[in-house]
N, C-alpha and C positions, 0 to 999 in steps of 0.2 A: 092497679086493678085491671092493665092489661099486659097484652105481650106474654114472653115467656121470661121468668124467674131471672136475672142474671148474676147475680152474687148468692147467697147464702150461711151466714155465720150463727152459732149461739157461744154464749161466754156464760161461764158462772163464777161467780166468787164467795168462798165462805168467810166469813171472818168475826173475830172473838176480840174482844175490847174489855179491859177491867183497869181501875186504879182505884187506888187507897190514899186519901191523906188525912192532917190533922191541923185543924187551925189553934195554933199557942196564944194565947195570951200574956205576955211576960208581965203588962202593967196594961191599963185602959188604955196607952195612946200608943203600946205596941203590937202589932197581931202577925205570927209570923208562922208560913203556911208552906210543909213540905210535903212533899206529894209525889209519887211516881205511878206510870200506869207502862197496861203492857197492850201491844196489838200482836195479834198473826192473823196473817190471809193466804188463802191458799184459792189460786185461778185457774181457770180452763179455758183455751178458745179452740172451739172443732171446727172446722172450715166446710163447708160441704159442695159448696157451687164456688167457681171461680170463673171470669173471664178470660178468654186467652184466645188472641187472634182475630177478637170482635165477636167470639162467640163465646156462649156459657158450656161451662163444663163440669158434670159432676167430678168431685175427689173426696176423702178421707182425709182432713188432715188433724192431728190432734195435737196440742202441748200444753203445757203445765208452768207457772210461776209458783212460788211462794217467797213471803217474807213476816219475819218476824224481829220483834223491837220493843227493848226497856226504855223507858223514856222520865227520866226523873227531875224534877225540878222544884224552886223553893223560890215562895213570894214574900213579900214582906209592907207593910201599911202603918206608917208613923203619923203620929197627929190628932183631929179628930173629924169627924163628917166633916167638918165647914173647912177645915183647910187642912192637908194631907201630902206627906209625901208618899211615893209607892217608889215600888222599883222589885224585881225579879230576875232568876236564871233560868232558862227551861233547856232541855234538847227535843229538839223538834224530828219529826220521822213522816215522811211520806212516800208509800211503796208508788212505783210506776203503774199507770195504769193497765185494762188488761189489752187492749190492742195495741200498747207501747210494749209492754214486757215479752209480750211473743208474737214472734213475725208470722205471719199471711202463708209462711214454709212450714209453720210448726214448731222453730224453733226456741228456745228462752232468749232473748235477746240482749243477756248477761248486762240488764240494768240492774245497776243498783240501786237500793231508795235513796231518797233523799234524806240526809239528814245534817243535823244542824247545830248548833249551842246560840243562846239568842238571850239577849240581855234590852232590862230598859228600864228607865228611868224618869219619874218626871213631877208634878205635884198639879192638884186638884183644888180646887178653892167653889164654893158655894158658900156664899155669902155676902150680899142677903140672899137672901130664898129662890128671887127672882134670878140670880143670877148663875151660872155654872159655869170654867173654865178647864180646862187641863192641856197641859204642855208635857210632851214626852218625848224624851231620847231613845232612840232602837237602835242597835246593832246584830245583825244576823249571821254569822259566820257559818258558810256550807260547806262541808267535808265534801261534799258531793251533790250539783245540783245537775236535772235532764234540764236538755236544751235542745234547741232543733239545730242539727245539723245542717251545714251548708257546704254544695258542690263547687268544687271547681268553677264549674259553669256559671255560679252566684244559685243558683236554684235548690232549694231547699228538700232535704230529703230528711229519713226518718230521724225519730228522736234518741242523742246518742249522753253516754255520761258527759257531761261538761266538767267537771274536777271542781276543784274550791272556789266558792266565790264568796265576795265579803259585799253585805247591803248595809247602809247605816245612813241616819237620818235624824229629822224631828217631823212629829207629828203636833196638832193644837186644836180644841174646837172650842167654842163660844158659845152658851146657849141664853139667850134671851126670854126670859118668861114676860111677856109683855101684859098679856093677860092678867097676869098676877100682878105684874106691877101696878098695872090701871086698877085693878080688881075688878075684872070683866067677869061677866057669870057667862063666860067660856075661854077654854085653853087657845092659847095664840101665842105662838112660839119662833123667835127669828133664830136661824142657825150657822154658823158659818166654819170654815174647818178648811184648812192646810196642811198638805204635807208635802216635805220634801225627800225625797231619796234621791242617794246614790249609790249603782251599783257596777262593783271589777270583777274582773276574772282574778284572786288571790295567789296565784300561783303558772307554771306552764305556759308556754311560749303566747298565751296572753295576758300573761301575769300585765295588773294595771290599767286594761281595758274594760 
């Protein structure tokens, strides 16, 4: 609220999101749930004030992203509430943000989104009442994830495609209904939850890192 202006940016983004699916019931202890959805977005960032030389400058600068992506995938839920196994495949999509997808120049910064094929697996037990449990396997395989670049110098510069990468792991959480247990006339709940990942570069001269 003082001094004079020294940046000025506005960014817009539109974007439309729809899916459809259908949960199957083959028999009561199987439910099996395919699904695909779609996104597009379409962005702008104008530039209008920049610094240069320790002082502010108007300019004009204007560009454009857009991205669009089918995303299909199918769940599946064996067993019954009290003890269940799950497990699913999805592909995953996440376009680059809008000050990552076009540079400060104007231009498209020929990111691609991120996307993905992502698997997991694991089982669920409640019971008794009081108690909740699930254990899950993930694997995430990215055709393409952004990553921040890094100079020569070791100093970090803008964010650039990083190529395939592969995440996988186990996740687990605990939940204790204590309240319930004791029969307390109030909710008191202990909770505890680990996860482990790991994640490499899948390919290109970091393939394994």
């Amino acid at each position: 609220n003082t001094g004079e202006l020294e940046t000025a940016e506005q960014h817009r983004t539109y974007a439309f999101a729809a899916y459809v699916q259908d949960r199957i019931a083959f028999r009561d202890e199987l439910l099996v749930t395919p699904g695909v959805r779609m996104e597009s977005m379409n962005s702008s960032r104008n530039v209008r004030r920049v610094e240069e030389n320790d002082r502010p400058k108007d300019v004009a600068i204007d560009g454009q992203s857009a991205n669009t992506a089918f995303m299909p995938g199918i769940g599946l839920v064996g067993g019954t509430p009290k003890l269940n196994v799950f497990g699913g495949v999805y592909v995953g999509y996440a376009p680059p943000r809008v000050t990552a997808a076009i540079s400060a120049a104007g231009k498209d910064a020929s990111l691609e989104a991120e996307q993905s094929t992502n698997y997991e697996i694991g089982v669920r037990l409640a019971k008794p009442r009081w108690l909740r449990a699930e254990v899950t396997g993930f694997l995430m395989n990215f055709r393409n994830q952004i990553v921040t670049g890094t100079l020569a110098s070791g100093q970090q510069s803008e964010l650039v495609n990083g190529g395939q990468t592969l995440h996988q792991g186990v996740e687990s959480g605990v939940t204790l209904g204590i309240g319930q247990a004791l029969k307390l006339p109030i909710t008191l709940d202990l909770n505890a939850r680990y996860t482990f990942p790991r994640a490499t570069y899948n390919a290109g001269r970091f393939d394994g890192h």
